[in-house]
VEXDREN-2710 file (C-alpha; in Angstrom, 1 decimal):
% VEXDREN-2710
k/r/px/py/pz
1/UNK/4.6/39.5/72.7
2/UNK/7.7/37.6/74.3
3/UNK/9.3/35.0/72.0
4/UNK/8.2/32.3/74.8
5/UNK/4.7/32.3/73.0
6/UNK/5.7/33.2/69.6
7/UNK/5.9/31.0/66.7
8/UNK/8.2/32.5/64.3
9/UNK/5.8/33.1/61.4
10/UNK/3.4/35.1/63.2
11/UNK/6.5/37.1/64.5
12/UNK/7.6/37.9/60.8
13/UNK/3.8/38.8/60.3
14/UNK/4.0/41.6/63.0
15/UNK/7.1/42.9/62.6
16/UNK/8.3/46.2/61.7
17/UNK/9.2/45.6/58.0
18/UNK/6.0/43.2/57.5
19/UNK/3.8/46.6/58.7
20/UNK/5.7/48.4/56.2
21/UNK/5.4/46.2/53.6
22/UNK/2.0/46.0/53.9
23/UNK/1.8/50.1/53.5
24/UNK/3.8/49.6/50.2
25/UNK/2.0/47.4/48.7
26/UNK/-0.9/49.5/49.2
27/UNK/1.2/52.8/47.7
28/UNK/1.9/50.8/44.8
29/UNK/-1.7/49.5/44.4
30/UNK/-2.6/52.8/44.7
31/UNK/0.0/54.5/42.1
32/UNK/-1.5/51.8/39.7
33/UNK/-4.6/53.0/39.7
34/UNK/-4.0/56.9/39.1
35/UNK/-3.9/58.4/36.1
36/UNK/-0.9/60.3/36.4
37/UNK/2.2/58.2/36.4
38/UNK/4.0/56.8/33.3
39/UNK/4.9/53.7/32.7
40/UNK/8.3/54.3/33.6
41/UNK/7.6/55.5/36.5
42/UNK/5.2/53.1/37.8
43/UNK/8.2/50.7/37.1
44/UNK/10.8/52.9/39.6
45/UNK/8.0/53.2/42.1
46/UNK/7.1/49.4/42.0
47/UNK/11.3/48.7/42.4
48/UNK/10.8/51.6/46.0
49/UNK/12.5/50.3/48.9
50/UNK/12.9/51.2/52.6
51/UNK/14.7/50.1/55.4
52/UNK/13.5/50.0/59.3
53/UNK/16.1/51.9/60.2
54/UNK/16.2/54.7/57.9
55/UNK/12.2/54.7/58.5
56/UNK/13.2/55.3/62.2
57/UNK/15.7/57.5/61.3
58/UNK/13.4/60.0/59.7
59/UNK/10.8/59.7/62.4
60/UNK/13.5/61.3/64.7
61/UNK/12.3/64.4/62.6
62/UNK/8.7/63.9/61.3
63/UNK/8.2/62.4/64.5
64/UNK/5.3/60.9/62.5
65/UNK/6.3/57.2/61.3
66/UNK/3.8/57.3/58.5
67/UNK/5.3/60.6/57.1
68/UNK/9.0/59.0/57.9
69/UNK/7.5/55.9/56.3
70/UNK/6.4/57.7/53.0
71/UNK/9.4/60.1/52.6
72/UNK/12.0/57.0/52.4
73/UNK/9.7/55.3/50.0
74/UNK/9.2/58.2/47.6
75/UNK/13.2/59.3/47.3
76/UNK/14.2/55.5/46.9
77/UNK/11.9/56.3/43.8
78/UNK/13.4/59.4/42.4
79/UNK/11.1/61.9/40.5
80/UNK/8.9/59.2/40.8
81/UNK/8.4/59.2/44.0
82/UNK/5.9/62.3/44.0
83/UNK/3.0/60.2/42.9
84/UNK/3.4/57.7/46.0
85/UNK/0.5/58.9/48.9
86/UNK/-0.5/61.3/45.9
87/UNK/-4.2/61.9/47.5
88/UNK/-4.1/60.1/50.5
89/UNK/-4.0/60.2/53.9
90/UNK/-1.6/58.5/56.6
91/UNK/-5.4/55.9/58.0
92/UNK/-6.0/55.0/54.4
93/UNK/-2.5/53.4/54.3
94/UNK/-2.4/52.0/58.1
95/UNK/-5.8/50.7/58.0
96/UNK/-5.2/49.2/54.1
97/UNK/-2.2/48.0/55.5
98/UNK/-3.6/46.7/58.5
99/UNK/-6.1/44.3/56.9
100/UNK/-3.4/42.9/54.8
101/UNK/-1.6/42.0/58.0
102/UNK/-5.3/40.6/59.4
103/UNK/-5.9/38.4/56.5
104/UNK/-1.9/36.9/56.7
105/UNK/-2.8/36.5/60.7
106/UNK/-6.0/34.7/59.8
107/UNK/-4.7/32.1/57.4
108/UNK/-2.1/31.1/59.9
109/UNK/-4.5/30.9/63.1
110/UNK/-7.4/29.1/61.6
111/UNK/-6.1/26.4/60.6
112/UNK/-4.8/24.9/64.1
113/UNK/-8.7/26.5/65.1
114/UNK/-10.2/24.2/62.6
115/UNK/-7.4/21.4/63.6
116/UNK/-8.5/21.0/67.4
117/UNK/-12.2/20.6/66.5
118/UNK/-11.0/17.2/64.7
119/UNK/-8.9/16.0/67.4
120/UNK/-11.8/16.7/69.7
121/UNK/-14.6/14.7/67.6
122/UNK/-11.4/11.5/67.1
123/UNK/-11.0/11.6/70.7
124/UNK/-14.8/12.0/71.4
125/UNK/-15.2/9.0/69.1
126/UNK/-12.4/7.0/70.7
127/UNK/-13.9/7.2/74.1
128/UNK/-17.7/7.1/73.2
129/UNK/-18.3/4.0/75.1
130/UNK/-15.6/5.2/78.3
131/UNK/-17.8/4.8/81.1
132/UNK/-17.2/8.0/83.7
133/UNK/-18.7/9.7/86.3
134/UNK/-21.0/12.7/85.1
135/UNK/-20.4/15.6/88.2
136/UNK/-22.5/18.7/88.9
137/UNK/-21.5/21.6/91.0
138/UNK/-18.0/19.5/91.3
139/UNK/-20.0/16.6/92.9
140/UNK/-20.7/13.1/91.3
141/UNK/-24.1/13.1/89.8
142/UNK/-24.8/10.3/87.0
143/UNK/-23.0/8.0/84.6
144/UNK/-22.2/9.6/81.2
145/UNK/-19.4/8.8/79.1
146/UNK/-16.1/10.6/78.2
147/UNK/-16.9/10.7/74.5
148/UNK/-20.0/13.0/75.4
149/UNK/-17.8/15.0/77.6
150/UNK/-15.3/15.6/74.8
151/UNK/-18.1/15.8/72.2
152/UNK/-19.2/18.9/74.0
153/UNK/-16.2/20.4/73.6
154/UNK/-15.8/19.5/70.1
155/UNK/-19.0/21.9/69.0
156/UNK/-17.8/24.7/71.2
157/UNK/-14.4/24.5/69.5
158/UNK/-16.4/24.5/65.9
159/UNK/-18.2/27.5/67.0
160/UNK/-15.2/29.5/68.3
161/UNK/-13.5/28.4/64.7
162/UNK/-16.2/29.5/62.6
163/UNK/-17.1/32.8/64.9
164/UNK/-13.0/33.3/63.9
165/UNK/-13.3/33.1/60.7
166/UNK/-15.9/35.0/60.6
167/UNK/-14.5/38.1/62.4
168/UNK/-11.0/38.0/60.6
169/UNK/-13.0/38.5/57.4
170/UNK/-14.9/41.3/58.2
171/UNK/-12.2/42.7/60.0
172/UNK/-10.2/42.7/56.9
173/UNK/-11.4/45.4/55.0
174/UNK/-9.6/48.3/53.5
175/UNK/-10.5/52.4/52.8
176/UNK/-8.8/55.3/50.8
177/UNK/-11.3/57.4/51.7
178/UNK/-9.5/60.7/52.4
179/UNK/-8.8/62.8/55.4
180/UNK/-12.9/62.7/56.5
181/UNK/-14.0/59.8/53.9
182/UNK/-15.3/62.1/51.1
183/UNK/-13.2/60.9/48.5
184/UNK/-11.9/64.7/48.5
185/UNK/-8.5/63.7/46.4
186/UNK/-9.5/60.2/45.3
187/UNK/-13.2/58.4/44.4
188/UNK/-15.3/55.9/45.6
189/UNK/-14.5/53.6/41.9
190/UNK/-10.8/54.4/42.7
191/UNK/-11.0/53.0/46.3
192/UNK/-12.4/50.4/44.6
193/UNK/-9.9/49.7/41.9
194/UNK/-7.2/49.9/44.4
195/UNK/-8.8/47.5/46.9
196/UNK/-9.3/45.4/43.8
197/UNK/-5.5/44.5/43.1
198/UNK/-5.3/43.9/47.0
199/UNK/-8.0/41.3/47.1
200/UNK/-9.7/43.5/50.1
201/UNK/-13.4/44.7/50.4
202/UNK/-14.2/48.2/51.0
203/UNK/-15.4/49.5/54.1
204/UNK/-19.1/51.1/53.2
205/UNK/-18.7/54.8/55.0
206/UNK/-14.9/55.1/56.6
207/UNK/-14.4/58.0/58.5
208/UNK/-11.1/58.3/57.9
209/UNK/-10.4/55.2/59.9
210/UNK/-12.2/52.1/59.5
211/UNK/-14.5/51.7/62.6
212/UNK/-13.3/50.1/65.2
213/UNK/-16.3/47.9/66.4
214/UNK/-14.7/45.7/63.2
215/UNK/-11.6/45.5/65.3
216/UNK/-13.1/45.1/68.6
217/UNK/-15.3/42.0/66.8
218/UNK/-12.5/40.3/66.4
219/UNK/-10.8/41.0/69.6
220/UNK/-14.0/39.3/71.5
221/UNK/-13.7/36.6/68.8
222/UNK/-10.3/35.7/70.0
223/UNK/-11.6/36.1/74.0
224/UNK/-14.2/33.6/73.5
225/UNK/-12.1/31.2/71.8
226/UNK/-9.1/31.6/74.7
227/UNK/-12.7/31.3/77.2
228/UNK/-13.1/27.5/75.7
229/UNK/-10.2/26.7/75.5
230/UNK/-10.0/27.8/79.3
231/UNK/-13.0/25.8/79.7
232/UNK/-11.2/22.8/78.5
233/UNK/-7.9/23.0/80.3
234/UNK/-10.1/23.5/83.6
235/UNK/-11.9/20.4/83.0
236/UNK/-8.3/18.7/82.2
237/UNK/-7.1/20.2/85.7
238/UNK/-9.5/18.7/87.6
239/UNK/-9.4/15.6/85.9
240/UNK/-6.1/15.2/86.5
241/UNK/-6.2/16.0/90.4
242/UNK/-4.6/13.4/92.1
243/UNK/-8.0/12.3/94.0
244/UNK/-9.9/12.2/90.7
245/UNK/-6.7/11.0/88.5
246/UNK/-9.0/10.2/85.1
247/UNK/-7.2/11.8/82.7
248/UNK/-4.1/14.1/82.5
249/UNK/-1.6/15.8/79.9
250/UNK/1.4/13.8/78.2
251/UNK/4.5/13.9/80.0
252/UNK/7.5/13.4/78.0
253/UNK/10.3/11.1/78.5
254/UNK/13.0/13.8/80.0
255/UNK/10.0/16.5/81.5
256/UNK/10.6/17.4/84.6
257/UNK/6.7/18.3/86.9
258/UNK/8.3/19.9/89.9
259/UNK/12.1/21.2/90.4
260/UNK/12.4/20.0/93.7
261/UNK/9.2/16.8/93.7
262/UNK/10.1/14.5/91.2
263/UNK/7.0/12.5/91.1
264/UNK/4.9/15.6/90.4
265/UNK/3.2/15.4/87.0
266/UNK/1.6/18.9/87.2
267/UNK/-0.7/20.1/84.8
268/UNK/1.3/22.7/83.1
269/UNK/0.1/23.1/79.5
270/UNK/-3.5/23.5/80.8
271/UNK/-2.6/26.1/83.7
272/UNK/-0.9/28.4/81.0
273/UNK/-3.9/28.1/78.6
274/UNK/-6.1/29.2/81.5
275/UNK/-3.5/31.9/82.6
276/UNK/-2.9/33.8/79.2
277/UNK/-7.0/33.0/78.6
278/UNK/-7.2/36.0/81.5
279/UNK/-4.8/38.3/78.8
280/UNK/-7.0/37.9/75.9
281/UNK/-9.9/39.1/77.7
282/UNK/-8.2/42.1/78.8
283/UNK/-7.3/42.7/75.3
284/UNK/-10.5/42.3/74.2
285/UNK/-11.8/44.8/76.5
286/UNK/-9.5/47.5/75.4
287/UNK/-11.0/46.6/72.0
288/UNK/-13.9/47.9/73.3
289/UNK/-12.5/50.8/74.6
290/UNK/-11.3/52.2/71.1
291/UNK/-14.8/51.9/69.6
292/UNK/-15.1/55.4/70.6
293/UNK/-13.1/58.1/68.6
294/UNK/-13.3/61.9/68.9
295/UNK/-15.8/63.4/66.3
296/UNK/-15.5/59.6/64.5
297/UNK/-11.3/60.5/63.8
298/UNK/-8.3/60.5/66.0
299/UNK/-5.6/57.8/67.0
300/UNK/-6.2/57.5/70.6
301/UNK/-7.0/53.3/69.1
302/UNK/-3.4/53.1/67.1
303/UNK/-1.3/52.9/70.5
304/UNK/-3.4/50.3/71.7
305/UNK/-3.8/48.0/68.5
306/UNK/-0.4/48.0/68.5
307/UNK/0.0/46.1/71.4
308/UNK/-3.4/44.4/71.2
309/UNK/-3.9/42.7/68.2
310/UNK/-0.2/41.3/67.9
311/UNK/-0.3/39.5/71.3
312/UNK/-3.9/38.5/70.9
313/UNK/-3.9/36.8/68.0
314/UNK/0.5/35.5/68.9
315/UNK/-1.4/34.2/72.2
316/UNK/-4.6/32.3/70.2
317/UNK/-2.0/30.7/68.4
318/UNK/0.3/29.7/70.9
319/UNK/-2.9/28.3/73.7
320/UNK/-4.3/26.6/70.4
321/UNK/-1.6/24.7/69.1
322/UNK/-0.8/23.7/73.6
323/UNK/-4.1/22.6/73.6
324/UNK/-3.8/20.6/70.1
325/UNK/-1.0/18.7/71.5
326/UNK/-2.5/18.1/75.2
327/UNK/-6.1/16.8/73.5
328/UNK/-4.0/14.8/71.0
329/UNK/-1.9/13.1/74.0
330/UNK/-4.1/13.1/76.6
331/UNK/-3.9/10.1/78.8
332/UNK/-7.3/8.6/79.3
333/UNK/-7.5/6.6/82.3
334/UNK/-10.6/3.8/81.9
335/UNK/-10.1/2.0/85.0
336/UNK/-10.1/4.9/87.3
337/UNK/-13.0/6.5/86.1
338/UNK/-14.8/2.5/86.8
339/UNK/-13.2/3.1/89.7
340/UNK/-14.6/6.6/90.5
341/UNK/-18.5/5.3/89.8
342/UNK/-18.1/3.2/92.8
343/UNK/-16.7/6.0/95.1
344/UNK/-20.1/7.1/96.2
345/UNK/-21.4/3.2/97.1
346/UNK/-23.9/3.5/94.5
347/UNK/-25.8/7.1/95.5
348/UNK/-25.3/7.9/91.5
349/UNK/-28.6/5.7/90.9
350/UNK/-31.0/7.8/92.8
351/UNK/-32.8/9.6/90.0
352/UNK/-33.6/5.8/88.5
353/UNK/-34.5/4.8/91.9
354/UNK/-37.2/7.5/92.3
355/UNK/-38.4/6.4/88.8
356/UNK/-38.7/3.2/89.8
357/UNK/-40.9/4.0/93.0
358/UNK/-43.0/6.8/91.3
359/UNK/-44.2/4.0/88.6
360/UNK/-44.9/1.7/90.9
361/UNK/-47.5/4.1/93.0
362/UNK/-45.3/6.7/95.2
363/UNK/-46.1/10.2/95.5
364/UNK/-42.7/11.6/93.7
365/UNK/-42.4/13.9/96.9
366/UNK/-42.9/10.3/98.9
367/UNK/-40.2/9.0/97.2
368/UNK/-37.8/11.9/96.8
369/UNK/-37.8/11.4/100.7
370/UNK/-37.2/7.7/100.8
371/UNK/-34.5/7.5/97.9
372/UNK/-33.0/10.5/99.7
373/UNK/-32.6/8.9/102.9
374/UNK/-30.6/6.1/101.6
375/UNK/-28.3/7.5/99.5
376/UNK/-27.4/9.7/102.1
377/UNK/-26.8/6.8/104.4
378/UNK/-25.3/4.6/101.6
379/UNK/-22.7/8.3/101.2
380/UNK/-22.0/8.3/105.1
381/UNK/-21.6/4.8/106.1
382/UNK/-20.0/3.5/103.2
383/UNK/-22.8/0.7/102.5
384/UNK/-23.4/0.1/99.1
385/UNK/-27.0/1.2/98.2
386/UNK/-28.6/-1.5/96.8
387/UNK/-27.3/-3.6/99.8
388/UNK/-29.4/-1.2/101.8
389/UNK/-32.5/-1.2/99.6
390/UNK/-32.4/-4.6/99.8
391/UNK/-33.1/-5.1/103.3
392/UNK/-35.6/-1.8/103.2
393/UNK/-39.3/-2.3/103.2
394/UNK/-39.0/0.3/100.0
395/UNK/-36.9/-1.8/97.7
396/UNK/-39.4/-4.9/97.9
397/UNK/-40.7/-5.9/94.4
398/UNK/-38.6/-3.6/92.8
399/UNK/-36.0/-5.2/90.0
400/UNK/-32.8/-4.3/91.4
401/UNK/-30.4/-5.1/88.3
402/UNK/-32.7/-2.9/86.6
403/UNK/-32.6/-0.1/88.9
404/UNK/-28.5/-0.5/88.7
405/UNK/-27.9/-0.2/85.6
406/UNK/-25.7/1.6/83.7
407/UNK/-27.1/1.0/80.2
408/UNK/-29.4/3.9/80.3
409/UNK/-27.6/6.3/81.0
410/UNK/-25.1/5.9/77.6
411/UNK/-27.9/4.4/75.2
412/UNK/-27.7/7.1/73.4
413/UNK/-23.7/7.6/73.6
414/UNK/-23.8/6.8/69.8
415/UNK/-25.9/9.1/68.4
416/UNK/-25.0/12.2/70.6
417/UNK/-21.0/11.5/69.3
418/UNK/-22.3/11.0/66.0
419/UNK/-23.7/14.3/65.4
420/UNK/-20.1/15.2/65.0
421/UNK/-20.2/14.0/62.0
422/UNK/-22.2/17.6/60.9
423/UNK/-18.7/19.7/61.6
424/UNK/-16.0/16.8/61.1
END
């Protein structure tokens, strides 16, 4: 991934010498656990070494990086360095190595996962009472209030951060199985013993590789989350629309919207959430893609993964700590959304209306009509509906402030936001 989007210690994670590392530790885990090597020479193959570049070196020849990898390793050991990948095979010690790498990646994505469903539920709390115009199909239906709205997002954010954890873990699983996963050259108690020392479960029946569908699992795990988090930015983006004009991101003293507007405030932060959103799915779909594997074994997946699973899990982290900061600074306005109720001359009372007239003896369909009617003429003539319900044969007996009210329609603003309190 391009260093725009990359924080530093996700970077280190999938770099060249981390990957490495990861296989070493394995090749030492594994030399640990065999019966063969002295003690002396589990100390010269615990003090191997590598470099990179001589890795890359010998891959000019073996034009096999594992083979280049495990060559380097084995002659920085001496005569030692015959008992390194002693039994194995190149998948035990990617795939090992691999969910090393996962569980590192996990530990340092999570966190901000777990962080944004807080800053959701103390926003959603903040704003419990913030009066706002509830909109279906982009069109102004009834009152709710903002804390709801954000509340909503809140439990979607939980369940992408626990369906994360989730998949990390069982994507993190390890197998020194042999060439077809018969334990031809090892056993199922060394696989274990091995794993043991690297703090990894064991993958039940590994076919050399460890299936992808664990992969893949996690790849969807990450889409969904970039998918709400897209669905939050959009909401942001329209919010922020100059018409609507409720709510938009911080803008920094010294940011510049526009390089030739200067009174542009665009939504930036929540644009490139919803743009690299688009990239994680496509990732996730090539996920899918590497499921399948010729007679369970070949590395048709390993060029993909490559590319995959650093930028997925680099791009998480990068649209989850934007959006950490935009739901963290996002300026609320109150007044305009007051403002916004009014904008369709009270047509958002309807539904209460039609109550209203049903209890007091209309057929609903009756009704329907008549409450239609006048909200449509309260929309295109720009005359506030009860001022027109007043004056209408329909509205006599009826208790207008009742009818207009807001109450009911955030009574229960309290305990909706308070169920945060389950996953906060």
């Amino acid at each position: 991934m391009i260093d725009r989007y990359t924080r530093a210690e996700l970077a280190e994670v999938w770099s060249d010498h981390a990957r490495f590392e990861a296989m070493r530790l394995v090749e030492v885990a594994a030399c640990e656990e065999m019966d063969g090597p002295t003690a002396a020479e589990l100390e010269a193959i615990r003090g191997a070494t590598f470099t990179v570049q001589a890795i890359a070196e010998r891959e000019r020849t073996t034009d096999h990086d594992v083979a280049a990898f495990v060559d380097i390793l084995a002659e920085s050991a001496g005569a030692a360095g015959r008992w390194i990948h002693h039994g194995l095979t190149a998948s035990d010690v990617l795939d090992t190595g691999l969910a090393l790498q996962l569980r590192r990646v996990g530990a340092l994505v999570l966190p901000d996962a777990r962080a944004l469903v807080a800053a959701l539920a103390e926003r959603a709390r903040e704003h419990r009472h913030t009066l706002c115009v509830g909109r279906t199909h982009g069109m102004h239906a009834e009152p709710t209030t903002f804390g709801i709205k954000l509340a909503g997002f809140a439990f979607e954010a939980h369940r992408n951060a626990e369906r994360l954890e989730r998949a990390f873990a069982q994507a993190s699983v390890g197998a020194l199985s042999g060439a077809v996963g018969t334990y031809a050259a090892t056993s199922p108690a060394f696989e274990r013993r091995v794993l043991g020392r690297l703090g990894l479960h064991a993958e039940p029946v590994s076919t050399q590789v460890v299936p992808r569908d664990r992969h893949a699992e996690l790849l969807q795990a990450i889409a969904l989350a970039g998918a709400g988090l897209e669905r939050l930015a959009t909401e942001v983006r329209h919010l922020a629309r100059t018409e609507v004009g409720e709510a938009r991101e911080p803008f920094r003293v010294g940011q510049k919207g526009s390089s030739s507007m200067p009174h542009k405030r665009n939504p930036i932060k929540s644009e490139q959430v919803s743009g690299l959103a688009r990239v994680l799915r496509a990732n996730a779909q090539a996920g899918l893609e590497n499921v399948t594997l010729w007679h369970e074994r070949d590395i048709s997946h390993s060029s993909v993964e490559r590319i995959i699973l650093p930028d997925s899990t680099i791009l998480l982290d990068h649209i989850q700590r934007r959006m950490l900061g935009l739901v963290r600074g996002l300026v609320v306005d109150e007044r305009r959304m007051l403002e916004n109720l009014e904008l369709t001359c009270g047509a958002l009372f309807p539904p209460r209306l039609l109550l209203a007239l049903v209890t007091r003896g209309s057929s609903r369909d009756e009704a329907y009509r008549l409450v239609q009617r006048l909200a449509q003429q309260a929309l295109d003539e720009r005359v506030q509906l009860r001022t027109l319900l007043a004056t209408d044969p329909a509205g006599e007996g009826l208790d207008l402030d009742q009818v207009f009210d807001y109450g009911p329609y955030v009574r229960y603003a309290d305990e909706i936001v308070d169920r945060l309190d389950a996953i906060v």
